[in-house]
Rosetta silent file (secondary structure, phi, psi, omega in degrees, C-alpha in Angstrom):
SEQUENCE: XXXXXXXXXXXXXXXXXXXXXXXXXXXXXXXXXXXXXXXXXXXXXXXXXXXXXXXXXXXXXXXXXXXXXXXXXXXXXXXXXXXXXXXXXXXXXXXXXXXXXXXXXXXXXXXXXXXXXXXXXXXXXXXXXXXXXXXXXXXXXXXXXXXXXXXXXXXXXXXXXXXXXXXXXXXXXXXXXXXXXXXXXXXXXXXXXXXXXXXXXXXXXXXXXXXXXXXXXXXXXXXXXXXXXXXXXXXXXXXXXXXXXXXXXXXXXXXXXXXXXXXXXXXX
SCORE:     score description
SCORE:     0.000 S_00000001
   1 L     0.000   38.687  178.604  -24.927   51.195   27.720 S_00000001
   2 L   -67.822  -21.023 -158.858  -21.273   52.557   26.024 S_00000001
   3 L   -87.282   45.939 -176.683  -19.373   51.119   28.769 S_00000001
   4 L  -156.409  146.506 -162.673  -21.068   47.486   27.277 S_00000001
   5 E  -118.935  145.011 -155.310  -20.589   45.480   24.071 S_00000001
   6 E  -116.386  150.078  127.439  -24.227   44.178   22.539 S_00000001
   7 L    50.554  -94.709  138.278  -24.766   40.753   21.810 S_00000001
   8 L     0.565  -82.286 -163.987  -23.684   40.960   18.676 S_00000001
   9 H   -65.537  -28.389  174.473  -20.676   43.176   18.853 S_00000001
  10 H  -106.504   39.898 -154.551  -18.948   40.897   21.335 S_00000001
  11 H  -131.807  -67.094  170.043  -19.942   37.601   19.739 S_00000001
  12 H   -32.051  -60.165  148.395  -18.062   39.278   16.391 S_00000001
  13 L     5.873  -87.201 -160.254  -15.059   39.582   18.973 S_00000001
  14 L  -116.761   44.662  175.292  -13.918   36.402   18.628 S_00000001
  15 L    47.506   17.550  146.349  -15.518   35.326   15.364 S_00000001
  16 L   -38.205  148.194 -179.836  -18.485   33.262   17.524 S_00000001
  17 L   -83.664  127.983 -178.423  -22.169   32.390   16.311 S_00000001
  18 H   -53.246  -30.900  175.882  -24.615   35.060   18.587 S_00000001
  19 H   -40.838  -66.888 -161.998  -26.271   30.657   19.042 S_00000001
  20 H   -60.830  -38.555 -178.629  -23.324   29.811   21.144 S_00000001
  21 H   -57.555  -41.785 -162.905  -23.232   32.938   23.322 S_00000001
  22 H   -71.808  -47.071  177.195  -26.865   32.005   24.118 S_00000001
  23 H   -56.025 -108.170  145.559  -25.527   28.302   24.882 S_00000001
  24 H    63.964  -82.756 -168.947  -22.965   29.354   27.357 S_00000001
  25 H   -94.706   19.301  134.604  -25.067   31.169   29.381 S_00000001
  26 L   -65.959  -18.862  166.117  -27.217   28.379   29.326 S_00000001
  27 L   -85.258  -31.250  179.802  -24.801   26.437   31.034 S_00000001
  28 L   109.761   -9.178  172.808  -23.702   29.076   33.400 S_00000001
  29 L   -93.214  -18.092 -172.436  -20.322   29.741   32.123 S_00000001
  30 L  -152.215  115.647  178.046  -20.805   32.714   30.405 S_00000001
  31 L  -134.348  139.345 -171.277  -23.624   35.061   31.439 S_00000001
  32 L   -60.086  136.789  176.866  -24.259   38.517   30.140 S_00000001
  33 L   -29.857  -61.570 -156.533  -22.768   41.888   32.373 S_00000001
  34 E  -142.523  150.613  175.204  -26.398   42.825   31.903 S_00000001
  35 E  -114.693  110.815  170.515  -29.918   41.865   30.575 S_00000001
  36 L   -47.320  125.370 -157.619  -32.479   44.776   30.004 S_00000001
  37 L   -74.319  -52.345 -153.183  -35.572   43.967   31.939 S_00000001
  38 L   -96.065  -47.417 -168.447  -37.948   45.413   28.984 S_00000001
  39 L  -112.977  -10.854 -172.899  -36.131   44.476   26.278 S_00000001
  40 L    81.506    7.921  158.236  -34.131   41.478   26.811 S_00000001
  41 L   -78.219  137.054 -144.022  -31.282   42.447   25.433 S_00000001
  42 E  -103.702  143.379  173.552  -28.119   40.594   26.614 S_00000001
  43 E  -131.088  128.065 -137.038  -24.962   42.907   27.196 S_00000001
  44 E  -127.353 -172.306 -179.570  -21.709   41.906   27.749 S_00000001
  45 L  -118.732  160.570  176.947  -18.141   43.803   29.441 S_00000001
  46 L   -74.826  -21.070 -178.693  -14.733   43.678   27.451 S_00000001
  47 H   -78.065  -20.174  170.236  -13.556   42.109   30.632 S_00000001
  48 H  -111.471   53.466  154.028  -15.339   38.611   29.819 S_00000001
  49 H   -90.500  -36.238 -173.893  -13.260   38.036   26.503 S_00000001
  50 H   -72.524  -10.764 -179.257  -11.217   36.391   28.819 S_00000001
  51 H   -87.199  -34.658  162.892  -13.606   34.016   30.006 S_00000001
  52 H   -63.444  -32.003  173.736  -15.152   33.621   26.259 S_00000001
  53 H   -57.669  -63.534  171.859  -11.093   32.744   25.391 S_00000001
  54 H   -34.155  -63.431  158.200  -11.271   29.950   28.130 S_00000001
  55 H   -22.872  -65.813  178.726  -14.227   28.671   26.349 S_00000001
  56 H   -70.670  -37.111  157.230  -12.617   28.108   22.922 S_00000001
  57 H   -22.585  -74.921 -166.634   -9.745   27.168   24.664 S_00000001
  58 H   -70.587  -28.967  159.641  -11.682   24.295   26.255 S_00000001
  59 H   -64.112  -35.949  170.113  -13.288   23.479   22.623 S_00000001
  60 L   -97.902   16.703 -178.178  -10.328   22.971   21.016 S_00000001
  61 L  -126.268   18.894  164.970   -8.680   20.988   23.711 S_00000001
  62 L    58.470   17.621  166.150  -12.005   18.710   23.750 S_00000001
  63 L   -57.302   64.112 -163.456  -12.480   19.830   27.391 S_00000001
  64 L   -24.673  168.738 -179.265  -16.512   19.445   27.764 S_00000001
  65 L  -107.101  -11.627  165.226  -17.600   22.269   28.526 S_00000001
  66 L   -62.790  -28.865  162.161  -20.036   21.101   31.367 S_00000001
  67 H   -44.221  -51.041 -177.359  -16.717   20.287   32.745 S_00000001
  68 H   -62.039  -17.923  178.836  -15.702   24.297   32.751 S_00000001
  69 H   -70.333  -23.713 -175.503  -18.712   24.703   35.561 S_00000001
  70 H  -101.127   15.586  155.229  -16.964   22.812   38.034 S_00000001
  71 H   -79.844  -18.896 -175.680  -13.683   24.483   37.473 S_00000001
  72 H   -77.778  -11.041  158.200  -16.001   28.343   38.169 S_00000001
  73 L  -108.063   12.987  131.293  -16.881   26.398   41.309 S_00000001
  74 L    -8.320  -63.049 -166.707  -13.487   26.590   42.344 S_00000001
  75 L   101.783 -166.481 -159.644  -13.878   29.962   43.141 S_00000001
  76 L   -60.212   -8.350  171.512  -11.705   32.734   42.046 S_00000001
  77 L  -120.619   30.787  162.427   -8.927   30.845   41.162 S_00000001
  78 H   -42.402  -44.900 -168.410  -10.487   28.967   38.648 S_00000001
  79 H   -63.326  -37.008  169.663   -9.023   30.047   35.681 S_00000001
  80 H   -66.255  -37.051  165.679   -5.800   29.308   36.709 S_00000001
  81 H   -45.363  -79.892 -168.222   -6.850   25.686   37.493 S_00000001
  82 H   -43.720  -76.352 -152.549   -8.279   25.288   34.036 S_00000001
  83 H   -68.559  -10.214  152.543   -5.238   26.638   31.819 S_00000001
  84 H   -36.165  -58.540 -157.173   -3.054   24.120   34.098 S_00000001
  85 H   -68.488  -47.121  176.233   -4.926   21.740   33.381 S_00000001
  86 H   -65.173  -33.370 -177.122   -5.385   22.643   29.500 S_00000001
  87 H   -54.008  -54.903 -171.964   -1.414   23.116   29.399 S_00000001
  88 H   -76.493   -6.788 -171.557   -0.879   19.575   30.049 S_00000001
  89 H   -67.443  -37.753  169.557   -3.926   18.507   28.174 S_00000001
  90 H   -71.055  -49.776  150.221   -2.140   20.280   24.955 S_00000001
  91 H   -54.737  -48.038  160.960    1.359   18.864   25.635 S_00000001
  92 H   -57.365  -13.826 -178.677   -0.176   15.405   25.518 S_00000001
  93 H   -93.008  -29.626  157.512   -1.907   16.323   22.247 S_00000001
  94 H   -23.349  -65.428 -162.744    1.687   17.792   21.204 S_00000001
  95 H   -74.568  -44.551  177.153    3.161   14.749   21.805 S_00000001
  96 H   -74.160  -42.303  150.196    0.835   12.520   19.935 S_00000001
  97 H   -36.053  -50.524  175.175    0.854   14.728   17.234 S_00000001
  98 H   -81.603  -30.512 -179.372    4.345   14.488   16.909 S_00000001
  99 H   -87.474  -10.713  167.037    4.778   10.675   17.139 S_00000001
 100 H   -80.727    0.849 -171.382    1.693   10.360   14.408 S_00000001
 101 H   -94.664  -10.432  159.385    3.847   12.611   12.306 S_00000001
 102 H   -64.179  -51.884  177.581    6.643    9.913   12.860 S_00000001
 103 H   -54.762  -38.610 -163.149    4.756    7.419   11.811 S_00000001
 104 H   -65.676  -30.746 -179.803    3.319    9.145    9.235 S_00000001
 105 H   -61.162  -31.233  179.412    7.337   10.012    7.654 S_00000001
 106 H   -67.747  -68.557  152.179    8.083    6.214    8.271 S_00000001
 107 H   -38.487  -35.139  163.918    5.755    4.771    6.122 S_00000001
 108 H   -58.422  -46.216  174.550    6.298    7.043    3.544 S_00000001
 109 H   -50.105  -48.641 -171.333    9.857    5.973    3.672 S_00000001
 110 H   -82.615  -16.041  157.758    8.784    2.599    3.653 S_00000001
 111 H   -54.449  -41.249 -169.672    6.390    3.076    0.574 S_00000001
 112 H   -38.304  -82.770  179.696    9.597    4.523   -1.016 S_00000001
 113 H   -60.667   10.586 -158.523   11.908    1.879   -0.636 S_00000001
 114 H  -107.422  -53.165 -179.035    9.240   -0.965   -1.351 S_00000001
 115 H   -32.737  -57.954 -145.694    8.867    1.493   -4.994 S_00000001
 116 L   -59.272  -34.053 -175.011   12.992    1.540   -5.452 S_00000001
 117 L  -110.758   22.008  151.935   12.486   -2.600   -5.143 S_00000001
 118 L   -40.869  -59.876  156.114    9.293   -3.071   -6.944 S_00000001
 119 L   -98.215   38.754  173.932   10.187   -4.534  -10.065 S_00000001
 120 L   -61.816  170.765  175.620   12.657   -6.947   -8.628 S_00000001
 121 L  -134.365  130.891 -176.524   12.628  -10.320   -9.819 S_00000001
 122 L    69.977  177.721  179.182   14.458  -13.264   -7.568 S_00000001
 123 L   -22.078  152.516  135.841   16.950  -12.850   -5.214 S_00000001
 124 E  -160.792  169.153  172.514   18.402   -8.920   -4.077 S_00000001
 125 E  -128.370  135.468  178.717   20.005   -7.314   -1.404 S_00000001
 126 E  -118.554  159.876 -175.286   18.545   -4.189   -0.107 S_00000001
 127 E  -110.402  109.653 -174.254   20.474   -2.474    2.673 S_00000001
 128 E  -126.192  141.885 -174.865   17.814   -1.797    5.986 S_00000001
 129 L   -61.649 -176.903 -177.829   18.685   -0.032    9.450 S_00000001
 130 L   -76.581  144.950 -167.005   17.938   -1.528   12.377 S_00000001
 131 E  -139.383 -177.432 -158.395   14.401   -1.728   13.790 S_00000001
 132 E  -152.009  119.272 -175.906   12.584   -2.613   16.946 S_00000001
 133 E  -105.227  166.202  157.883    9.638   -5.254   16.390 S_00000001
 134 E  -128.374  116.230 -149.940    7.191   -6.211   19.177 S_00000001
 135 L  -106.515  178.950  150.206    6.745  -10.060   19.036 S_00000001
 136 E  -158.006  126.370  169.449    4.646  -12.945   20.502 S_00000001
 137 L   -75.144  154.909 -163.739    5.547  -16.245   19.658 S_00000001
 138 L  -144.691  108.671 -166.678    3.213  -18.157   17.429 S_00000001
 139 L  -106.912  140.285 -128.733    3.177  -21.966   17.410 S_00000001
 140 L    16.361 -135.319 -157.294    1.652  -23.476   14.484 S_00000001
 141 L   -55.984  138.514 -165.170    0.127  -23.106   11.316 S_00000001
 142 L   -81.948  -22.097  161.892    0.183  -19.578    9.664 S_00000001
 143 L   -48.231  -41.132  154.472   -2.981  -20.613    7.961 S_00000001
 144 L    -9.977    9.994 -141.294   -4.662  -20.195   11.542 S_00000001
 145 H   -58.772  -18.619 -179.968   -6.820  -17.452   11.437 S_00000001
 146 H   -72.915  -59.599 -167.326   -8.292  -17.423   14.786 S_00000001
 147 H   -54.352  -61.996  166.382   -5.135  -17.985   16.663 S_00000001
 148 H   -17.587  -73.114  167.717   -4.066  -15.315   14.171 S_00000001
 149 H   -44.851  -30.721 -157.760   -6.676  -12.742   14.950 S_00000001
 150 H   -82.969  -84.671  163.267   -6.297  -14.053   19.032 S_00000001
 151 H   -23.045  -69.057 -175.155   -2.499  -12.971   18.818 S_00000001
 152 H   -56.548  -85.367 -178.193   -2.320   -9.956   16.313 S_00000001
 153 H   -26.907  -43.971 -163.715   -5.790   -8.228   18.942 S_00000001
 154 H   -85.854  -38.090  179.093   -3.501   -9.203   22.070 S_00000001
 155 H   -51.842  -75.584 -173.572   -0.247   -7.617   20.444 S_00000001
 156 H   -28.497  -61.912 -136.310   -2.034   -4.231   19.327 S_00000001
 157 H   -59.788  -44.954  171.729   -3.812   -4.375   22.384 S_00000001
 158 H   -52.460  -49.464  175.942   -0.214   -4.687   24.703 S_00000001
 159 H   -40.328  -83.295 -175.199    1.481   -2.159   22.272 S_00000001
 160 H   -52.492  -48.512  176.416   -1.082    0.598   22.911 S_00000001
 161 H   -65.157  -18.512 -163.037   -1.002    0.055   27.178 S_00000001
 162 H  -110.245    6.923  168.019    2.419    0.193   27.471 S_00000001
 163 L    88.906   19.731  173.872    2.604    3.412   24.920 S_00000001
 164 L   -88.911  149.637  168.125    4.207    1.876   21.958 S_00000001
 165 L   -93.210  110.836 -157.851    3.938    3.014   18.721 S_00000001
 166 L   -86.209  144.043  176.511    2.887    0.381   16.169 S_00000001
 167 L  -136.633  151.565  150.358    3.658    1.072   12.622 S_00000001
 168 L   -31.843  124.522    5.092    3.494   -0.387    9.491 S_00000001
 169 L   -93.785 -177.433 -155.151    4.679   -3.037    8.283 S_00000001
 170 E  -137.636  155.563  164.486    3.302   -6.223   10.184 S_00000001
 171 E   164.062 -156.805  178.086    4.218   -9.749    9.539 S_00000001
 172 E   -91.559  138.942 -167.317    6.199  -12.933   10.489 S_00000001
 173 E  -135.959  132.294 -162.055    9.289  -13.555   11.773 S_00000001
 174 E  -123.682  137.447  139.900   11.228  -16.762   11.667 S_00000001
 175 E  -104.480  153.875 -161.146   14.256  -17.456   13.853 S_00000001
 176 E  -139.458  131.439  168.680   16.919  -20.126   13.345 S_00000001
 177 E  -142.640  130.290 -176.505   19.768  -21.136   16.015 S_00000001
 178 L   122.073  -30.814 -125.763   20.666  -24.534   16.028 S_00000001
 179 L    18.934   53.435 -174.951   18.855  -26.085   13.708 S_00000001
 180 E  -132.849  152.873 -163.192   15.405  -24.948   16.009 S_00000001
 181 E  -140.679   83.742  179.005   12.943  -22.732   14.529 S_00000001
 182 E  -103.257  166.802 -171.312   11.062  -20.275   16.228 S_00000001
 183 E  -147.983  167.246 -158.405    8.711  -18.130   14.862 S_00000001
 184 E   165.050  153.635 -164.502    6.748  -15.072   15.544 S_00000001
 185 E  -105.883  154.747 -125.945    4.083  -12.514   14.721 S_00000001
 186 E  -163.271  149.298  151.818    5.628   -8.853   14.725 S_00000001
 187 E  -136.064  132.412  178.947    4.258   -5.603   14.590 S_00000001
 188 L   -98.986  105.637 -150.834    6.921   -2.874   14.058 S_00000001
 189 L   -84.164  149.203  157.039    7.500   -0.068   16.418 S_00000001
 190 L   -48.572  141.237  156.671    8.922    3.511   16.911 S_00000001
 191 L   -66.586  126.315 -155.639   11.927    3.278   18.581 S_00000001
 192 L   -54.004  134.072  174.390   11.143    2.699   21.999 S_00000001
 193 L  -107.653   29.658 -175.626   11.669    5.129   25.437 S_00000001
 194 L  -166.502  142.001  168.990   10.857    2.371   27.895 S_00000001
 195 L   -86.315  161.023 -160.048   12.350   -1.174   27.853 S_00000001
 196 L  -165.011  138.616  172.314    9.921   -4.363   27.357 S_00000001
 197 L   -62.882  -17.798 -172.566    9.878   -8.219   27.404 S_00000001
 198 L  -115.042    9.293  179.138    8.126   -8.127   23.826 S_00000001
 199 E   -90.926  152.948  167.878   10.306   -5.694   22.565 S_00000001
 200 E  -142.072  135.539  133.120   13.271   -7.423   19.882 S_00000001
 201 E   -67.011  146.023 -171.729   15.806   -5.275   18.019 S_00000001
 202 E  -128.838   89.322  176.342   16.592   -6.115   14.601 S_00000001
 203 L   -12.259  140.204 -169.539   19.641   -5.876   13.614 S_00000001
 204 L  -107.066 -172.443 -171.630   19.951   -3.432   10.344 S_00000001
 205 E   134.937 -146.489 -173.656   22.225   -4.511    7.119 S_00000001
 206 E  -104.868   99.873 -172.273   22.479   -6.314    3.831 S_00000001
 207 E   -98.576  165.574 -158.036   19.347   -8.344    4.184 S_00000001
 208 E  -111.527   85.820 -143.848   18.999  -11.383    1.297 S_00000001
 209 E  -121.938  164.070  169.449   15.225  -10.164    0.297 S_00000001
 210 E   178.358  105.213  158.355   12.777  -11.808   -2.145 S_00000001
 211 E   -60.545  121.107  170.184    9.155  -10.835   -3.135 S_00000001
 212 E  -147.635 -177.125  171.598    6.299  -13.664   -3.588 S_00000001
 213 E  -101.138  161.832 -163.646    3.310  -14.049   -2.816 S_00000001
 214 L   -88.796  120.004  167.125    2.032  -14.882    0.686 S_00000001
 215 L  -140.515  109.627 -167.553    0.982  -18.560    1.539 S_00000001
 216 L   -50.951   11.754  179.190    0.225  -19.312    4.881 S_00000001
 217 L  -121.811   29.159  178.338    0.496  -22.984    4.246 S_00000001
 218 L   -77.848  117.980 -177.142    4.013  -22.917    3.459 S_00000001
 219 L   -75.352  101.654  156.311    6.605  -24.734    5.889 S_00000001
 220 H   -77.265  -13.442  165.362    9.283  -22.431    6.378 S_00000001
 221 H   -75.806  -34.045  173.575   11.963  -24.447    7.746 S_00000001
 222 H   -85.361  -10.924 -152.208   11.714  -26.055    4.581 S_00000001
 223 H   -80.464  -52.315 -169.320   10.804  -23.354    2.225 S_00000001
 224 H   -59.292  -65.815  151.566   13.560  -20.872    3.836 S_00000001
 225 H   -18.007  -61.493  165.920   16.756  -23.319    3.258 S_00000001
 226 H  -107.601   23.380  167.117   15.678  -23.841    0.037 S_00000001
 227 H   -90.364  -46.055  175.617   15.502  -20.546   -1.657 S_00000001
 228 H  -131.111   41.409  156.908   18.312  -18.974    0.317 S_00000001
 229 L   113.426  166.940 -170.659   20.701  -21.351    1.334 S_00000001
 230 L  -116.187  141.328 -163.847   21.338  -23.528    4.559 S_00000001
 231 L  -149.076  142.950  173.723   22.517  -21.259    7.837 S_00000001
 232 L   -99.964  -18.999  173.177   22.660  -22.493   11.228 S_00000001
 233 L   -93.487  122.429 -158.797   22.086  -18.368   12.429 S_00000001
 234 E  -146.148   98.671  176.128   19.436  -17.174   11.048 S_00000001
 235 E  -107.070  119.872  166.587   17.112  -14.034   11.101 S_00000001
 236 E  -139.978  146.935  169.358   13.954  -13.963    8.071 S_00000001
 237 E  -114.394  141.544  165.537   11.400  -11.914    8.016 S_00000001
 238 E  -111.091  108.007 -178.064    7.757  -11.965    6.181 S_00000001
 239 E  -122.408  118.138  176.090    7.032   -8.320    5.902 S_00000001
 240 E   -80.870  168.715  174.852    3.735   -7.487    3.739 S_00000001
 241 L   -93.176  147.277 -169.309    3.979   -4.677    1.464 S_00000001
 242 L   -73.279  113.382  174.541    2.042   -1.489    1.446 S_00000001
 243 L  -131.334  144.539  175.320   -0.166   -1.315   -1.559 S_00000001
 244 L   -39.387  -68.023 -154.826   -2.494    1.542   -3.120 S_00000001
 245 L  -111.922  143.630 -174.863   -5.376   -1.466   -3.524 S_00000001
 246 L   -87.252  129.995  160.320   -6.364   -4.338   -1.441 S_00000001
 247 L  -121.184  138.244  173.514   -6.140   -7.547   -3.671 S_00000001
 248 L   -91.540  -10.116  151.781   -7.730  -10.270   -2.323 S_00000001
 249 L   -80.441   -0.485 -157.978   -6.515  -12.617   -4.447 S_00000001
 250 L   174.105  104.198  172.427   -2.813  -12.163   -4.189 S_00000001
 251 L   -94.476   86.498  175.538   -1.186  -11.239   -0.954 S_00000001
 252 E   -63.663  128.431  170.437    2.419   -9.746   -1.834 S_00000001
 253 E  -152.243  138.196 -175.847    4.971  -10.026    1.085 S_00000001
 254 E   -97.863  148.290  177.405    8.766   -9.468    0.718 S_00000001
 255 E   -93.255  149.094 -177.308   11.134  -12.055    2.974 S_00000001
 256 E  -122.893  148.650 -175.976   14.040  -10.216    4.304 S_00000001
 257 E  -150.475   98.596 -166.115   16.836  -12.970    5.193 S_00000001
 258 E  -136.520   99.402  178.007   20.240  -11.816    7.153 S_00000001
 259 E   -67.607  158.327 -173.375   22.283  -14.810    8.016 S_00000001
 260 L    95.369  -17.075  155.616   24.938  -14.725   11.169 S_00000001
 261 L  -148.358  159.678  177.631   22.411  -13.633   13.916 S_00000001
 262 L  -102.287 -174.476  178.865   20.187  -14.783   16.829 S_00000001
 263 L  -165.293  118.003  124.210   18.173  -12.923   19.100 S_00000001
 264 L    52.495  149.884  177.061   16.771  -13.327   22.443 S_00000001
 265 L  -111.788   45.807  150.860   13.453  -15.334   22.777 S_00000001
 266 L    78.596  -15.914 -149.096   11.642  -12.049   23.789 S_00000001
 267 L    64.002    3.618 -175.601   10.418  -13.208   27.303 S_00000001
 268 L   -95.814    0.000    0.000    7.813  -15.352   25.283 S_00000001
């Protein structure tokens, strides 16, 4: 048997368990060149590494592998089928890969700057670019939790069909034109490749900021006015802050406040 690889010898090949080979050709995707009638020893050709490649191939792309029988019943131009098929299956994993690695740089950022403004006390102005929230308006009390939970579940849930990326942070959003008050619950996105009725840009700049703690039973039309001033344009935000430890007693959130613009009501 020189012109044949043992068991063994081809299992070592590709760094495989001799278990798996046996699994394989329990399935039918990979069955030995030869078996020896007497001894039962499985023997394999150099020519089905490529078909053992395909395999791992389909294991790291999460491809079942019950799946690989009905591309081999294809016929002969199976193989070709499959790595199609795995190409785009990898460029979508590519792609995802790259926008969690967005996320993941974003948050970091936004841990940063949350640090650099940590120990503020009162008023400041921090300077932040422009961002792109995904809203639903939210009519009454902040205090709410079901209509919270109702709202927040249907946001994610919209986000994720239409392929947005939601990121950290999450929070409230109050607008003022008018003297009218609208308000909304936000989740904040990657910038966007496809326009949307729930998408709002948010103007960046010298926002009017101020850390407290978060109390949903607060009136904000009155609350806002009198901490930073009376505006007939109005943008504030309730953005919570990213913390190492969950306290459950004390909910930190900083308001961002940038007087001078309106914004669209969203399609809501």
């Amino acid at each position: 048997m020189k012109n044949f690889l043992t068991i063994g010898e081809f299992a070592r090949l590709r760094g495989v368990n001799v278990n798996s080979l046996l699994y394989y050709e329990k399935l039918g995707i990979l069955l030995p060149a030869y078996v020896d009638p007497h001894s039962k020893y499985r023997y394999y050709a150099p020519e089905q590494l490529s078909t053992l490649d395909i395999i791992l191939l389909c294991i790291n792309l999460d491809i079942p592998l019950k799946q690989l029988q009905q591309y081999q019943k294809e016929g002969c131009y199976w193989q070709a089928k499959m790595l199609e098929d795995g190409k785009r299956i990898a460029e979508d994993k590519i792609r995802k890969m790259k926008t969690d690695l967005k996320k993941i740089e974003y948050v970091l950022k936004c841990r940063d700057d949350q640090e650099t403004y940590s120990s503020c006390c009162g008023i400041y102005k921090r300077e932040i670019p422009p961002r792109y929230f995904i809203v639903e308006q939210y009519i009454g009390n902040l205090d709410n939790m079901p209509q919270f939970g109702r709202i927040s579940t249907g946001l994610f849930d919209y986000a994720e069909s239409r392929g947005l990326s939601t990121i950290l942070p999450t929070g409230f959003m109050f607008i003022f034109d008018a003297s009218a008050m609208r308000q909304y619950l936000f989740y904040e996105i990657l910038p966007p490749t496809v326009e949307d009725e729930k998408i709002m840009k948010i103007p960046g700049g010298v926002y009017t900021c101020l850390q407290l703690e978060f109390r949903p039973d607060v009136n904000y039309d009155q609350f806002l006015p009198q901490r930073f001033g009376a505006a007939e344009k109005r943008i504030a935000i309730v953005s919570n802050l990213i913390r190492d430890r969950l306290h459950i007693d004390s909910r930190y959130n900083e308001i961002q406040v940038i007087d001078g613009y309106t914004l669209p009501d969203g399609g809501n």
